[in-house]
C-alpha positions, -999 to +999 in steps of 0.1 A: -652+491+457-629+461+466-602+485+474-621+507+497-637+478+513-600+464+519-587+491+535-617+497+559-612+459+569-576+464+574-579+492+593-565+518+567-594+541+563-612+550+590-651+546+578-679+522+575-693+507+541-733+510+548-748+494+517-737+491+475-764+505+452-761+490+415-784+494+385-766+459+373-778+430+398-746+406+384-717+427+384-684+417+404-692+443+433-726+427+440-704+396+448-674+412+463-702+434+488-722+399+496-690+380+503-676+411+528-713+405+541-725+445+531-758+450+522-770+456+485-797+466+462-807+464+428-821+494+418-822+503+379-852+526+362-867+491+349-869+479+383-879+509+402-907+518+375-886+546+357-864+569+364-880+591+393-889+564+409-855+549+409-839+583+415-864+584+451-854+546+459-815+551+455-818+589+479-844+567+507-819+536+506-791+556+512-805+576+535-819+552+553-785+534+552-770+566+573-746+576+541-723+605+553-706+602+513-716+583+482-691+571+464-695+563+429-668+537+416-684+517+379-715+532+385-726+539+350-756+558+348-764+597+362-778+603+395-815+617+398-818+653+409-832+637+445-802+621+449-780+647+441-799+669+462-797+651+492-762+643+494-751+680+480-712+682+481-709+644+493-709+627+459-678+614+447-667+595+415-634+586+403-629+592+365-604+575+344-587+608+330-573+640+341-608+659+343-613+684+328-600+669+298-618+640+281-648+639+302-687+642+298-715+618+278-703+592+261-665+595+278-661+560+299-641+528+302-625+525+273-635+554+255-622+578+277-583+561+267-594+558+229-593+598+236-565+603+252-543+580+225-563+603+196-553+638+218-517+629+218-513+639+248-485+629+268-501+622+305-534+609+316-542+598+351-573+597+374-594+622+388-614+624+419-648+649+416-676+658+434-708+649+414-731+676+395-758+673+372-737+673+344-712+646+337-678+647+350-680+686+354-680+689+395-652+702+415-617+680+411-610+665+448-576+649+440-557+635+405-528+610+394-510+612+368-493+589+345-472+591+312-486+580+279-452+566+262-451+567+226-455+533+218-490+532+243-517+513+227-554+519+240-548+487+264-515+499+281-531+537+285-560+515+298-540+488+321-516+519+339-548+543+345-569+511+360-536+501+386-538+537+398-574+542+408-580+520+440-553+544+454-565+570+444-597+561+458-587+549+491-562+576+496-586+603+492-612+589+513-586+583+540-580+619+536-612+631+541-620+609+566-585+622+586-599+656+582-569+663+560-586+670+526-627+690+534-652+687+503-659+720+494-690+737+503 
């Protein structure tokens, strides 16, 4: 979220932060969005009164917010079907592997690396999706990759995926927002 907000201040990406949504009222982006002065909300199932009702609040806030995209970048838990529903096709989130490999429940943060060091595989990256119902199973928007050296611990597959994501980010919202890259249908 830093990233993005960056390059919208710096005049990089042409677009307009309306408002951060987190189920976790202390992380880092609640701070970084107060100190650039955006708008933010708490919402969480325990504070909404469950999951529906949470579901409703996040799809009214943002709609009320005038979101053209969501963009989902630490957000940790699913989106209701409202919200999915709403914002069909304009859901991003940025993944932490090559989808489709070593995605789905339970494949995050750390986890997701643990995997790729146990695959043996050679390259990981990021991906760029659109959002479904199902974890990590939408359409891939745009991917970097990066080598896994022999000697990689989970820390340095960890570390070299992390430096690639805000570009990742930024460069395909840029891209979208040029007209360059369209979500599809």
């Amino acid at each position: 979220m830093r990233a993005v907000l960056a390059a919208i201040a710096a005049g990089e990406l042409d677009a307009e932060a309306r408002i951060l949504i987190t189920n976790n009222p202390g992380c880092a982006a609640a701070a970084a969005a107060e100190a650039a002065g955006l708008p933010w909300r708490h919402i969480s199932a325990a504070s909404a009164g469950g999951p529906e009702a949470a579901d409703r609040e996040i799809a009214e806030r943002l709609t009320e917010a005038g979101a053209g995209l969501v963009v989902l970048s630490g957000y940790m838990r699913p989106l209701g079907p409202q919200t999915l529903s709403r914002f069909a096709g304009r859901v991003l989130n940025i993944h932490p592997a090559l989808l489709p490999r070593h995605g789905g429940a339970g494949l995050y943060g750390r986890h997701v690396h643990e995997a790729v060091r146990a695959s043996g595989d050679t390259v990981t990256g990021a991906t760029v999706h659109l959002v479904e119902r199902e974890y990590d199973t939408g359409p891939i928007i745009s991917q970097v990759r990066t080598a896994v050296l022999p000697g990689d611990t989970v820390d340095d597959i960890e570390a070299r995926v992390r430096a690639l994501e805000p570009g990742l980010l930024v460069d395909t919202l840029r891209r979208i927002a040029d007209g360059e890259l369209r979500l599809p249908a």
